[in-house]
PQR file with spaces between the fields and no chain letter, atoms N, CA, C, O and H, PARSE charges and radii, in Angstrom:
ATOM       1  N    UNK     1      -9.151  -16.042  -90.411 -0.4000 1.5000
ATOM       2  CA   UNK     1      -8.281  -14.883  -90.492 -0.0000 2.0000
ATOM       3  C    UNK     1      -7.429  -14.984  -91.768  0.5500 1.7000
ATOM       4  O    UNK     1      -7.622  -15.957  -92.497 -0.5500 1.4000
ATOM       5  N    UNK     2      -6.525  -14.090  -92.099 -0.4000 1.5000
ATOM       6  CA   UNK     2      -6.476  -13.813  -93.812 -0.0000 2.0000
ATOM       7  C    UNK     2      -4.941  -14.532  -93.482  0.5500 1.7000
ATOM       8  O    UNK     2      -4.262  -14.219  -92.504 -0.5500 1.4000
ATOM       9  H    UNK     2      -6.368  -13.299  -91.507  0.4000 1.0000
ATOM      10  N    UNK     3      -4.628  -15.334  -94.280 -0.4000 1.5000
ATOM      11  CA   UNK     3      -3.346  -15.918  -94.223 -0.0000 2.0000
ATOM      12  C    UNK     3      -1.696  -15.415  -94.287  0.5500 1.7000
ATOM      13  O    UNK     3      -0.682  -16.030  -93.955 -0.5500 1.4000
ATOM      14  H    UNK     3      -5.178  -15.589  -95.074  0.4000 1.0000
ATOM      15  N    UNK     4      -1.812  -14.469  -94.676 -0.4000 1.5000
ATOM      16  CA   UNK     4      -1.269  -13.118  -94.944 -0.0000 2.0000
ATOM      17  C    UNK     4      -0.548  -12.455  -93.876  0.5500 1.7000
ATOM      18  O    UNK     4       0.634  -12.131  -93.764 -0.5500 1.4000
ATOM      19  H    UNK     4      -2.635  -13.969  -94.946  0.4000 1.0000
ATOM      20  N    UNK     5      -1.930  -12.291  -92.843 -0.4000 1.5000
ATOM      21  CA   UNK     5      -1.922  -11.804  -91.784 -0.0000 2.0000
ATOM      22  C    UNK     5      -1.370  -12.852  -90.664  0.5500 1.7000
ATOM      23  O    UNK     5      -0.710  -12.521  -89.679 -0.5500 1.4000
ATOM      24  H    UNK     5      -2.890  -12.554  -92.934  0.4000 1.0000
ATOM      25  N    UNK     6      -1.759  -14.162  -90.994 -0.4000 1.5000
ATOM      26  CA   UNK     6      -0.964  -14.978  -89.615 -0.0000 2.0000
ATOM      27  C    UNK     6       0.497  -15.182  -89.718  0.5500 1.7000
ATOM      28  O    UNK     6       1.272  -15.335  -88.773 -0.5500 1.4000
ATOM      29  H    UNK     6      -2.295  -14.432  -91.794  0.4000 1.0000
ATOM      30  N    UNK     7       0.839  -15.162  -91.232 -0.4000 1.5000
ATOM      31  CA   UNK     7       1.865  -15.219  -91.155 -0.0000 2.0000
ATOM      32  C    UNK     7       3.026  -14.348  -91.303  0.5500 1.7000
ATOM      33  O    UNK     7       4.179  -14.760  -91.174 -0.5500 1.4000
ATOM      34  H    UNK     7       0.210  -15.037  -92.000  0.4000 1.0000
ATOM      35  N    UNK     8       2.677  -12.991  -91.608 -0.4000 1.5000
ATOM      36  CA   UNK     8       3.533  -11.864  -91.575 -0.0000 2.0000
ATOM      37  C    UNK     8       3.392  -10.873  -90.021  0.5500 1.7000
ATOM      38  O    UNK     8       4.344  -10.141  -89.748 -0.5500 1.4000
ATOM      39  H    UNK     8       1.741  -12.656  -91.712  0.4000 1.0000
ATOM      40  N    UNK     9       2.260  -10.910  -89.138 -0.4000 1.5000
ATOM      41  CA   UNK     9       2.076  -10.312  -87.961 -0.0000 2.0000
ATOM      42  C    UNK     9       3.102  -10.681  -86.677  0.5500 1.7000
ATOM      43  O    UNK     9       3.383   -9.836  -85.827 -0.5500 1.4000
ATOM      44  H    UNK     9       1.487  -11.504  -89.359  0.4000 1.0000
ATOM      45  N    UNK    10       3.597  -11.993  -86.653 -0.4000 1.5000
ATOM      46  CA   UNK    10       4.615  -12.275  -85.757 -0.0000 2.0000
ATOM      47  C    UNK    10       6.211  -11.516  -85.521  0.5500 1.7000
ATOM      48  O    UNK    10       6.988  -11.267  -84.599 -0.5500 1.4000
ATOM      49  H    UNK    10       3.368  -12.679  -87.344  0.4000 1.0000
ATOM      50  N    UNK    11       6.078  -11.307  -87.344 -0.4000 1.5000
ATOM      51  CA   UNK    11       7.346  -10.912  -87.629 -0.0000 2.0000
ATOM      52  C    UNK    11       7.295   -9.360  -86.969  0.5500 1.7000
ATOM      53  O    UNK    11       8.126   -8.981  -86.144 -0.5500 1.4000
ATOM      54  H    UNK    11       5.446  -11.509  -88.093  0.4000 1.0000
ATOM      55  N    UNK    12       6.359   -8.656  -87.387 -0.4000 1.5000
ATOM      56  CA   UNK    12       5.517   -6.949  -87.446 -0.0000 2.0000
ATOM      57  C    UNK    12       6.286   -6.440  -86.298  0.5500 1.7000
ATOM      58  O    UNK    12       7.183   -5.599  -86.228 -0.5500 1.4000
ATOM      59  H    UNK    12       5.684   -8.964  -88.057  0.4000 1.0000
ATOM      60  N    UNK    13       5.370   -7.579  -84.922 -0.4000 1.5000
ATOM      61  CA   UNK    13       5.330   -7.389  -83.539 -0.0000 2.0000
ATOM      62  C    UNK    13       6.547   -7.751  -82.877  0.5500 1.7000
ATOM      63  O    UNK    13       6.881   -7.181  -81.837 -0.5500 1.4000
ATOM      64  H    UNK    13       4.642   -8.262  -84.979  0.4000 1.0000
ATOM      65  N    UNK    14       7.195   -8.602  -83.370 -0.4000 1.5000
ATOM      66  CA   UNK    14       8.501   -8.559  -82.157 -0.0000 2.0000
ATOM      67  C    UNK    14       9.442   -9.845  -83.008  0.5500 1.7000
ATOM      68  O    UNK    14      10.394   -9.894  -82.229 -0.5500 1.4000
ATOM      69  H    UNK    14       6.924   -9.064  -84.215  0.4000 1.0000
ATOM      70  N    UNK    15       9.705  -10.701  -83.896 -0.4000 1.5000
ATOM      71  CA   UNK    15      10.245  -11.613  -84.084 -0.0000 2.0000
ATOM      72  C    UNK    15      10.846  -11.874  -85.780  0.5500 1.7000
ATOM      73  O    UNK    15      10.971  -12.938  -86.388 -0.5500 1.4000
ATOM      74  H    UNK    15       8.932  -10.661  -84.528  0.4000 1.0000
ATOM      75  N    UNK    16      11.167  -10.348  -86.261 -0.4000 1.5000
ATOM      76  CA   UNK    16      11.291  -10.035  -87.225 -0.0000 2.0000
ATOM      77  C    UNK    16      12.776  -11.092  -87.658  0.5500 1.7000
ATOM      78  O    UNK    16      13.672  -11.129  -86.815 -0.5500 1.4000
ATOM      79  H    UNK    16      11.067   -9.485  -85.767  0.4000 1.0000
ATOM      80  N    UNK    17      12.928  -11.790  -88.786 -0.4000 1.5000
ATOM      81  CA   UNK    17      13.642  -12.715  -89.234 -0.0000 2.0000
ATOM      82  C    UNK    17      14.861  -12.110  -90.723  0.5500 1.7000
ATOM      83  O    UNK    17      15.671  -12.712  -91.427 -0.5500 1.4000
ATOM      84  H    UNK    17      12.200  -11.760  -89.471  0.4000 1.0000
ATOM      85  N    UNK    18      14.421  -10.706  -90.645 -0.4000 1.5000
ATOM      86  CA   UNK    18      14.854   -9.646  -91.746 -0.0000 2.0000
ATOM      87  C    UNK    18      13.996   -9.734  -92.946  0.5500 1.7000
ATOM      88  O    UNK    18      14.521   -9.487  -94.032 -0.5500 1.4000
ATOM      89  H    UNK    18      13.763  -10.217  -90.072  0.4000 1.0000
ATOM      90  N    UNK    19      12.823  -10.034  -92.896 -0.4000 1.5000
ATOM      91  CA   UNK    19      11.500  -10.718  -94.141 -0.0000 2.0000
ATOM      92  C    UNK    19      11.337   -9.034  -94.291  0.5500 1.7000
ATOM      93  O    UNK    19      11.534   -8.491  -95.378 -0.5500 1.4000
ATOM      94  H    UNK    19      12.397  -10.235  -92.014  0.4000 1.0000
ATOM      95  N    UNK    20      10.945   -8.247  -93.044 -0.4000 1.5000
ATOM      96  CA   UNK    20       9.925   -6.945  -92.971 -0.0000 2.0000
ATOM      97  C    UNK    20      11.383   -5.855  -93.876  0.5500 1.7000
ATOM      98  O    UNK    20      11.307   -5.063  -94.815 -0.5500 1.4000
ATOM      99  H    UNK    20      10.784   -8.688  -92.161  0.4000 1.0000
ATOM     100  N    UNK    21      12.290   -6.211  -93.238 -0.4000 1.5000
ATOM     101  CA   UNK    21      13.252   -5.440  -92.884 -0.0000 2.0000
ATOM     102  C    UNK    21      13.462   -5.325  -94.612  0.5500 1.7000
ATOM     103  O    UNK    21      13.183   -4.256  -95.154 -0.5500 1.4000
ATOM     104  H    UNK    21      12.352   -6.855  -92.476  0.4000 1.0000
ATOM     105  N    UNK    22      13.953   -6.451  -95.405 -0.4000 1.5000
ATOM     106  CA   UNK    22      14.590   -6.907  -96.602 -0.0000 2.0000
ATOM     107  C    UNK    22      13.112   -6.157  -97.657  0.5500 1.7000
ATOM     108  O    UNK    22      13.321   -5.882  -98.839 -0.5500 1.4000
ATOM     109  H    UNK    22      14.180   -7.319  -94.964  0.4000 1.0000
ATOM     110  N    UNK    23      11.823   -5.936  -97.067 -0.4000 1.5000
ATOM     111  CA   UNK    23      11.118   -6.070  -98.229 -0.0000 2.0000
ATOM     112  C    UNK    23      10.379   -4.594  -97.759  0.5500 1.7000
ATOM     113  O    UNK    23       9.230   -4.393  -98.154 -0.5500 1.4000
ATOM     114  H    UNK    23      11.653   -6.159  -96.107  0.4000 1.0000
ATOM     115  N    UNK    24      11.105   -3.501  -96.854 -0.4000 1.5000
ATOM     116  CA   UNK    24      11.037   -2.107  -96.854 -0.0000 2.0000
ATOM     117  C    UNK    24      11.124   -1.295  -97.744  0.5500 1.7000
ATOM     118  O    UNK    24      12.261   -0.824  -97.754 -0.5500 1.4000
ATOM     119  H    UNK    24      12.038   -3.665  -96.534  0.4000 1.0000
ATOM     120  N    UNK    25      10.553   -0.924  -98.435 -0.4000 1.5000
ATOM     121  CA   UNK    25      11.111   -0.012  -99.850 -0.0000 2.0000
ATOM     122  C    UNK    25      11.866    1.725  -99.757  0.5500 1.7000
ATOM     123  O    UNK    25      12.854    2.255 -100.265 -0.5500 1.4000
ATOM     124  H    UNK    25       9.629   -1.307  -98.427  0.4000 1.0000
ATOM     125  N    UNK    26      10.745    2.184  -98.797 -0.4000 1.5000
ATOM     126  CA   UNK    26      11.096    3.538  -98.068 -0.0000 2.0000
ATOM     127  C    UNK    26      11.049    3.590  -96.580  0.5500 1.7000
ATOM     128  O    UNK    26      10.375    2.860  -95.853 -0.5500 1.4000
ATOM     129  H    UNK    26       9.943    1.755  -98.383  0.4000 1.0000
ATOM     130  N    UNK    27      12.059    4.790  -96.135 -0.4000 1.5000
ATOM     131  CA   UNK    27      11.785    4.936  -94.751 -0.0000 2.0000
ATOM     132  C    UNK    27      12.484    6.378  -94.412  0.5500 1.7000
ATOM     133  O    UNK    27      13.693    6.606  -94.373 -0.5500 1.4000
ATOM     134  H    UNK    27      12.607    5.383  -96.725  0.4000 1.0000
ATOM     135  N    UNK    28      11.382    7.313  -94.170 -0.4000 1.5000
ATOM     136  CA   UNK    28      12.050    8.682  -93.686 -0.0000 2.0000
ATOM     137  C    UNK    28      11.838    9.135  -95.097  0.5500 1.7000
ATOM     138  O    UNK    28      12.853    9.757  -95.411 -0.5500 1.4000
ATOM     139  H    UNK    28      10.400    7.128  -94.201  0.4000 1.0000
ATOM     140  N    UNK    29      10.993    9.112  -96.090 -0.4000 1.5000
ATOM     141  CA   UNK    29      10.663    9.751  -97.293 -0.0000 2.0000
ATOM     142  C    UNK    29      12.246    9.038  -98.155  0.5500 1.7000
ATOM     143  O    UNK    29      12.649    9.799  -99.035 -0.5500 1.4000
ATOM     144  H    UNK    29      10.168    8.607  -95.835  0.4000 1.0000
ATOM     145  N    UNK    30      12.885    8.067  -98.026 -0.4000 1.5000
ATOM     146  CA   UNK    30      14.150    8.208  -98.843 -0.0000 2.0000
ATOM     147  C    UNK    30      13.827    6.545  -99.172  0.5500 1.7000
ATOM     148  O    UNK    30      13.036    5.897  -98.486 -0.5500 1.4000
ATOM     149  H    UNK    30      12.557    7.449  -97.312  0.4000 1.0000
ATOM     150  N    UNK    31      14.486    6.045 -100.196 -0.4000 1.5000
ATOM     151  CA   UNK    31      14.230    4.502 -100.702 -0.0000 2.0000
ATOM     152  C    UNK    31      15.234    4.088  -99.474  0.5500 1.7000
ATOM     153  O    UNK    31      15.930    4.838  -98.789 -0.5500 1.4000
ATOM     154  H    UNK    31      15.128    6.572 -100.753  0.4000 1.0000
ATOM     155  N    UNK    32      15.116    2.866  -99.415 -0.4000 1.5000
ATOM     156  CA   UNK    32      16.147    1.877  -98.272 -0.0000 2.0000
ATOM     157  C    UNK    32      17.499    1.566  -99.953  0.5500 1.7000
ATOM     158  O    UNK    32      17.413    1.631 -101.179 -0.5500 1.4000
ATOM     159  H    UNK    32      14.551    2.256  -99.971  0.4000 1.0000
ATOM     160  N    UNK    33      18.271    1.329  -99.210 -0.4000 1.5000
ATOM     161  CA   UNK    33      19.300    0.776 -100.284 -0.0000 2.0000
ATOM     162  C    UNK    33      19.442    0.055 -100.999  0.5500 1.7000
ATOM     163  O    UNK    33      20.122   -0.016 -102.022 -0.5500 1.4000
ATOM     164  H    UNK    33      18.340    1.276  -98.214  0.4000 1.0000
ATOM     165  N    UNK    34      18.389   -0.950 -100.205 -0.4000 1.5000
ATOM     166  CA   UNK    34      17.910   -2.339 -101.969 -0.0000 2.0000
ATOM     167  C    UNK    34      17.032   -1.073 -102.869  0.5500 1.7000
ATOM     168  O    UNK    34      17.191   -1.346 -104.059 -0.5500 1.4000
ATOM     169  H    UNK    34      17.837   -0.893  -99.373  0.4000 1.0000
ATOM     170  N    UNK    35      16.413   -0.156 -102.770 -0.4000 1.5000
ATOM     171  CA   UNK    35      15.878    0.539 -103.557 -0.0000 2.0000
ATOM     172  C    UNK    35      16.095    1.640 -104.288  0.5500 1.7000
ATOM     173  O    UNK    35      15.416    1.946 -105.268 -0.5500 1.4000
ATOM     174  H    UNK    35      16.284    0.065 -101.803  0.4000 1.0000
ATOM     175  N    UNK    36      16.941    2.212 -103.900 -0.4000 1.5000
ATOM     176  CA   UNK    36      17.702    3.827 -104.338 -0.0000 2.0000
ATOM     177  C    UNK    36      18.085    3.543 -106.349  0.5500 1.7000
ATOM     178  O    UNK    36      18.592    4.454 -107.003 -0.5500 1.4000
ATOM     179  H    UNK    36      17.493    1.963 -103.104  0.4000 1.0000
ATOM     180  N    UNK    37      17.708    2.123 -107.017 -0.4000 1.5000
ATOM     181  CA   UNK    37      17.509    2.604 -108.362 -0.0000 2.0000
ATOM     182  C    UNK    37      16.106    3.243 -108.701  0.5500 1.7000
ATOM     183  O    UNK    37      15.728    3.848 -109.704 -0.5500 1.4000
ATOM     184  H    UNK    37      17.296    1.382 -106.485  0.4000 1.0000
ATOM     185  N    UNK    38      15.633    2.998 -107.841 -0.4000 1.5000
ATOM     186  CA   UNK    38      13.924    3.725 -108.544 -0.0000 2.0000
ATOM     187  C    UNK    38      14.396    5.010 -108.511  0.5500 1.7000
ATOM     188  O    UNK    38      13.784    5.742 -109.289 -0.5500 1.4000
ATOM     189  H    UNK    38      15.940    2.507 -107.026  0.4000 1.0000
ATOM     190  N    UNK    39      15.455    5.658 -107.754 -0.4000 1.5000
ATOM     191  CA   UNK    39      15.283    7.084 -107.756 -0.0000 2.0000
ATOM     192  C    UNK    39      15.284    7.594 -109.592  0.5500 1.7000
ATOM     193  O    UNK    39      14.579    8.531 -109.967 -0.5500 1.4000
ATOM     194  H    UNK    39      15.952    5.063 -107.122  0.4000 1.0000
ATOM     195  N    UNK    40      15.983    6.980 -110.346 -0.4000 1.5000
ATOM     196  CA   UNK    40      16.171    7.310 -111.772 -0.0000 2.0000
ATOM     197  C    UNK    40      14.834    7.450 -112.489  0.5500 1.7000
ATOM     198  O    UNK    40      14.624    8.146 -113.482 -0.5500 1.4000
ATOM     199  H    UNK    40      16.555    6.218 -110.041  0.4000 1.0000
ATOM     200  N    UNK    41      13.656    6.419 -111.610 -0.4000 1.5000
ATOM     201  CA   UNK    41      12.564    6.305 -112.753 -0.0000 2.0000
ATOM     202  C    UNK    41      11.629    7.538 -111.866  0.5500 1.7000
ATOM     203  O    UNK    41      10.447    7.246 -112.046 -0.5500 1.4000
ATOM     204  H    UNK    41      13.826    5.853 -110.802  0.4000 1.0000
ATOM     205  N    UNK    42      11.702    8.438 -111.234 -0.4000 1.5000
ATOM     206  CA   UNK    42      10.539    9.800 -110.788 -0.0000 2.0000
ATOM     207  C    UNK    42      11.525   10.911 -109.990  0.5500 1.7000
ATOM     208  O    UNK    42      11.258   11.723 -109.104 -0.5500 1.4000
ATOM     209  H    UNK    42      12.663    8.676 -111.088  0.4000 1.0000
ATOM     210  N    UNK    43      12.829   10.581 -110.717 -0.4000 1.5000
ATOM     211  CA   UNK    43      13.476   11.824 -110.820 -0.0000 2.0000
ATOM     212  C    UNK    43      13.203   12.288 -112.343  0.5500 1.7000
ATOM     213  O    UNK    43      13.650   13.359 -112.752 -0.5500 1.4000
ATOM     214  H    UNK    43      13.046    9.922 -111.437  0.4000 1.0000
């Protein structure tokens, strides 16, 4: 199985450590707040 996958799927499903959370870029069509400088580069 792809290594990738064993080790990011625990988090996915129920035991999230803020890894998924911290490395969200968008959510609801809007950047998350670590991201809201990209808005400058495709505005």
């Amino acid at each position: 199985m792809n290594y990738w996958l064993l080790k990011s799927l625990p988090y996915l499903m129920d035991k999230d450590d803020g890894s998924i959370n911290r490395a969200t870029t968008a959510s609801n069509g809007k950047f998350c707040s670590r991201f809201t400088y990209l808005n400058d580069f495709i505005n």
